[in-house]
C-alpha positions as CSV (number, residue, x, y, z in Angstrom):
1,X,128.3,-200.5,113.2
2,X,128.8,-203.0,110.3
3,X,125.6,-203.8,110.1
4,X,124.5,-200.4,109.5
5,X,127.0,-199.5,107.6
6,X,125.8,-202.4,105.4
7,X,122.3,-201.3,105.3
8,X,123.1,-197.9,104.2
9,X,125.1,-199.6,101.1
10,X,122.8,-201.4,100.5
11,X,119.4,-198.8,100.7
12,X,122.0,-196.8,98.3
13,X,122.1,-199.7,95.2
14,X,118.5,-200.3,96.1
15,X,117.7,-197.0,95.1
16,X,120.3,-196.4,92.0
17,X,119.0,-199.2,91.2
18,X,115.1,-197.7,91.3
19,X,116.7,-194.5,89.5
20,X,118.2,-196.3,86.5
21,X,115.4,-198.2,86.1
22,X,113.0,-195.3,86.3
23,X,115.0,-193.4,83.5
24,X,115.7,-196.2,81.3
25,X,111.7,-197.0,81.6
26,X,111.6,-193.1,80.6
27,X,113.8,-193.3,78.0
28,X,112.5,-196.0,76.4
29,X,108.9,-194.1,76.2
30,X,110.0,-191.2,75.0
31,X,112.2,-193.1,72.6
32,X,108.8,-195.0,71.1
33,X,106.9,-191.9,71.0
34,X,109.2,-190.2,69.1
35,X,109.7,-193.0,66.4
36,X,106.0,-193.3,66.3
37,X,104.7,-189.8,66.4
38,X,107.8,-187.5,66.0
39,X,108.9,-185.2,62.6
40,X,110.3,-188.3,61.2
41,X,108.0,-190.9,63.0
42,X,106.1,-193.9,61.7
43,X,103.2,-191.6,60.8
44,X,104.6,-189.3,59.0
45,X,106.0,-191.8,56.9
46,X,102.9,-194.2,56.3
47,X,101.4,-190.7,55.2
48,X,104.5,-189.9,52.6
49,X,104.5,-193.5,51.5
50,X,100.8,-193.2,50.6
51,X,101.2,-189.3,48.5
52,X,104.0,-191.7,46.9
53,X,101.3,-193.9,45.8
54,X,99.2,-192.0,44.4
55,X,101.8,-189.5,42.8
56,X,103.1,-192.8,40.8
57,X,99.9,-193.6,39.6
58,X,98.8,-190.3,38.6
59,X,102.1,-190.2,37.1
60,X,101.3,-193.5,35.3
61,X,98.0,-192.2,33.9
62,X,100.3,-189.1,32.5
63,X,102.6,-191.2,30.7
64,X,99.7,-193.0,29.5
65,X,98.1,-189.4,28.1
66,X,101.3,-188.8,26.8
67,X,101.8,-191.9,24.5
68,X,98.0,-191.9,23.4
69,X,98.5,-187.8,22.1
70,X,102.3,-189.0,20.6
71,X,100.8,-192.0,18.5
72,X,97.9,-189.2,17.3
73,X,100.6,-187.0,16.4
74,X,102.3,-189.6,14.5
75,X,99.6,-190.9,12.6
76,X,97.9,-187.2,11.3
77,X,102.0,-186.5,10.4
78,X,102.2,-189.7,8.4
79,X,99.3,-190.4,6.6
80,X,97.1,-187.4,5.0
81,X,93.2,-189.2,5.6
82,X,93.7,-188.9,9.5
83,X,94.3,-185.0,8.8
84,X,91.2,-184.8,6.5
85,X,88.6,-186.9,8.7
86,X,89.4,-185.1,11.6
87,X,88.8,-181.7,9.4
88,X,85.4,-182.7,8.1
89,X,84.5,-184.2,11.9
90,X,85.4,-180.2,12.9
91,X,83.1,-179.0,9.4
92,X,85.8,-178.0,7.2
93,X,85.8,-178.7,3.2
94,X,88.4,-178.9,0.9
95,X,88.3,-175.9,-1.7
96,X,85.1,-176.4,-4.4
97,X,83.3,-178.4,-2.1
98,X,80.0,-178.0,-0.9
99,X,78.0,-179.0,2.2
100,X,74.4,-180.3,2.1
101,X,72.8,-180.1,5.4
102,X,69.7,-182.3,5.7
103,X,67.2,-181.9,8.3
104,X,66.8,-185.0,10.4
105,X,63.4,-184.5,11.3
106,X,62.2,-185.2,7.7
């Protein structure tokens, strides 16, 4: 009677033993899937690193417009020949002048 009374305890760990194992090797799948491929997974964030990426070096470029166009603004507010060679490059003339058009062709 012992002895099979024995058995039986033991057939019973045996098996808890098979069933904790079974979901912990569950768990820990579903665990590494979901940190891979889930909402907030691996490869989500690889692809929100890389937009990051390239929205800092767009925004680079931007800043880089932005200076070039402020230093421009500077220079036709502080000196008066910047002003008037960009107006003749655009074919305007100062009042009494007059424009000789040559043909190049000649």
């Amino acid at each position: 009677m012992r002895n099979i009374r024995r058995q039986q305890v033991d057939q019973n760990r045996k098996r808890r033993k098979v069933v904790f194992l079974t979901f912990g090797i569950l768990f820990s799948i579903y665990l590494t899937f979901t940190l891979v491929f889930g909402d907030n997974g691996l490869i989500s964030y690889l692809k929100l690193k890389s937009t990051k990426n390239s929205l800092q070096a767009e925004t680079i470029v931007v800043k880089d417009r932005n200076n070039d166009i402020r230093n421009q603004i500077e220079a036709i507010e502080k000196e008066p020949e910047v002003v008037e060679e960009l107006a003749r490059e655009y074919g305007l003339t100062k009042k009494g002048e007059l424009i000789f058009k040559f043909d190049s062709q000649e």
